[in-house]
C-alpha positions in Angstrom: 0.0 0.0 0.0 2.7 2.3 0.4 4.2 2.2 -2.6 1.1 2.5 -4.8 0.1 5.8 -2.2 3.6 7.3 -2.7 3.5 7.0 -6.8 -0.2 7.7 -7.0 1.7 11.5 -5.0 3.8 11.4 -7.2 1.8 11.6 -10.4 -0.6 14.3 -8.5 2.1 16.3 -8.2 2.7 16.2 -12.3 -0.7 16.9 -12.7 -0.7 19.9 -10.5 2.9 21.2 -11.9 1.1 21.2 -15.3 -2.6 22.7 -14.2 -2.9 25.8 -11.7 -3.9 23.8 -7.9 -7.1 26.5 -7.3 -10.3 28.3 -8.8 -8.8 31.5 -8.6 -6.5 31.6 -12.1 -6.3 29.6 -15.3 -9.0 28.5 -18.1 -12.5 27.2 -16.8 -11.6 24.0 -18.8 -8.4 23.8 -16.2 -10.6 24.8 -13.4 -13.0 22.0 -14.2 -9.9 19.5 -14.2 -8.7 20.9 -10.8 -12.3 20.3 -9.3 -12.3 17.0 -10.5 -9.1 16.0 -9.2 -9.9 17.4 -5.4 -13.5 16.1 -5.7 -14.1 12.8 -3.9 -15.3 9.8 -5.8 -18.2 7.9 -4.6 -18.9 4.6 -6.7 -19.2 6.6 -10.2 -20.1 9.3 -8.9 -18.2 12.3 -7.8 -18.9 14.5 -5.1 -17.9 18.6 -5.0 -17.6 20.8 -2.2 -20.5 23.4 -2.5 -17.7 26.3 -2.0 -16.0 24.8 -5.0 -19.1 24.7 -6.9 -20.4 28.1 -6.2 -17.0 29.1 -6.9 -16.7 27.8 -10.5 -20.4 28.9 -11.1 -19.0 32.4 -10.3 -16.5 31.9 -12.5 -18.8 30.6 -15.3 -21.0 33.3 -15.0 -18.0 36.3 -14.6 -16.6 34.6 -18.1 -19.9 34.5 -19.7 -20.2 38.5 -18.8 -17.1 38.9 -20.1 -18.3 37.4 -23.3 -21.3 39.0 -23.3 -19.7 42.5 -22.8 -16.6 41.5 -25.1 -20.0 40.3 -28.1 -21.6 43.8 -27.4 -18.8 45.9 -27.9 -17.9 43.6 -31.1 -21.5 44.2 -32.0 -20.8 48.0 -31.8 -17.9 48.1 -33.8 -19.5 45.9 -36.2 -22.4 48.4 -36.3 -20.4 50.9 -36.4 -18.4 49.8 -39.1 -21.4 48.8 -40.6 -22.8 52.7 -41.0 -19.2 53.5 -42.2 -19.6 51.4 -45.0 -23.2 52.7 -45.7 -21.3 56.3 -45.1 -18.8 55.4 -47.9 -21.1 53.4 -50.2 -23.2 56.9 -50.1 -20.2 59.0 -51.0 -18.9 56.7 -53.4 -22.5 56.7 -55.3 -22.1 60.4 -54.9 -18.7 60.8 -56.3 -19.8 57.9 -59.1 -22.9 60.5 -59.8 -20.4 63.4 -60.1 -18.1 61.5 -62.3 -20.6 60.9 -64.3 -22.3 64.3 -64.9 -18.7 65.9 -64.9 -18.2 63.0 -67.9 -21.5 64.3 -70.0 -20.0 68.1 -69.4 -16.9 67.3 -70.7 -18.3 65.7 -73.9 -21.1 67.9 -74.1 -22.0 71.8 -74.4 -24.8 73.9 -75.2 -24.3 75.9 -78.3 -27.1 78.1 -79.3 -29.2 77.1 -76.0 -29.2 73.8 -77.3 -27.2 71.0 -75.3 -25.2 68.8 -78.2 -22.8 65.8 -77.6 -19.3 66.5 -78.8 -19.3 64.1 -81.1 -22.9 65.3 -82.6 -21.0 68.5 -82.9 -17.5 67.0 -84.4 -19.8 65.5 -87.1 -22.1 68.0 -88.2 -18.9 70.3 -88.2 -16.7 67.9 -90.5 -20.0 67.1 -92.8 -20.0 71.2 -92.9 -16.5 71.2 -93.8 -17.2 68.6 -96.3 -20.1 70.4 -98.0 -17.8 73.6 -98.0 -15.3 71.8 -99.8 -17.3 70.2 -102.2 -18.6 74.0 -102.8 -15.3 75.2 -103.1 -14.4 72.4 -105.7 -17.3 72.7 -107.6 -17.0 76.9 -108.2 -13.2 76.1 -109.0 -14.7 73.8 -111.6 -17.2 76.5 -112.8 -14.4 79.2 -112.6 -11.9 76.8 -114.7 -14.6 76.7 -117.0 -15.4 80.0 -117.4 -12.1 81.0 -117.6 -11.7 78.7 -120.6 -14.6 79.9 -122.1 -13.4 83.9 -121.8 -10.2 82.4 -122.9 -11.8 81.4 -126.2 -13.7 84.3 -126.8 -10.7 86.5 -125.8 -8.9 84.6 -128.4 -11.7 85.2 -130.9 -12.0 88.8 -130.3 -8.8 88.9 -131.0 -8.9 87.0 -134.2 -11.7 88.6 -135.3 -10.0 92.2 -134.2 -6.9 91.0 -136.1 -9.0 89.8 -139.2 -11.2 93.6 -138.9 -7.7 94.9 -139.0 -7.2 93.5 -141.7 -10.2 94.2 -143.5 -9.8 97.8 -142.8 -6.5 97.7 -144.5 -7.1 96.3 -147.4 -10.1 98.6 -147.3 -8.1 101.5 -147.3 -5.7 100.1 -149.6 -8.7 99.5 -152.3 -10.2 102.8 -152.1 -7.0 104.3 -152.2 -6.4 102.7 -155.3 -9.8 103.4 -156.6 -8.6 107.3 -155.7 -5.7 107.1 -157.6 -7.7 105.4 -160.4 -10.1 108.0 -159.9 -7.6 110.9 -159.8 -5.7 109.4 -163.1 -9.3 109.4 -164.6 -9.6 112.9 -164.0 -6.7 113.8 -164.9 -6.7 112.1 -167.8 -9.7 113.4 -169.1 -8.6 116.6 -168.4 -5.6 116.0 -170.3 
């Protein structure tokens, strides 16, 4: 008997090296092992003193208010974090809002009271640009043609100045000739 009492100390005094000996420190789960190493066992049953029962109740219940206080003020951070996201989902609609109307400004404008898209505006501008060429080409056509035309009758007045010239020459030339023959007829008859 004394040898099984003296290494059933011995292995207590593991036991108690390793867990805290009281109901005053440590985890409730080591608590719970201290009580049922003091507790006396009665067939399969054990029995606990009623001051170390009211004592791990009392620590129980102080670790389930400190739970309960630690799950409120986890609650009010969550809710708190909870409007700050409602905060920046707000602003971030907001700023997404102003994006987008300081998007439609950028490629819009109003011209004459009238709100136009820029790219509207780019192409009614170019298919101005385009009809104004196509203008501008087609009176350079006209003008090459006219000028042609004046050309020719230019040339023609000139030709026909140039042939009148020389109509009027020979005109002159004839009735000077008929003068002379005229003169010489006179004179000869007066001779």
């Amino acid at each position: 008997m004394s040898c099984s009492l003296s290494f059933s100390q011995e292995a207590q005094e593991d036991t108690t090296a390793q867990e805290p000996n009281s109901l005053t420190g440590g985890t409730i789960s080591s608590q719970f092992d201290y009580i049922n190493r003091v507790s006396n066992s009665f067939q399969e049953y054990k029995v606990i003193k009623q001051t170390n029962l009211d004592q791990i109740r009392s620590n129980v219940l102080d670790s389930l208010d400190v739970f309960k206080n630690q799950l409120v003020t986890v609650n009010q951070k969550l809710a708190e974090q909870q409007t700050k996201i409602e905060n920046i989902d707000a602003e971030t609609e907001a700023i997404q809002l102003e994006l987008k109307e300081a998007q439609e400004a950028r490629d819009s404008f109003s011209f004459l009271g009238i709100p136009i898209h820029k790219a509207v505006y780019n192409t009614i501008m170019w298919a101005i640009v385009a009809g104004l060429l196509v203008a501008l080409l087609f009176f350079l056509f006209k003008y090459s043609q006219s000028h042609k035309v004046i050309a020719r009758a230019r040339k023609d007045l000139d030709d026909t100045v140039e042939e009148f010239e020389q109509h009027r020459k020979n005109t002159l030339d004839r009735e000077r000739k008929l003068k002379r023959e005229l003169v010489d007829a006179l004179n000869g008859k007066e001779h």
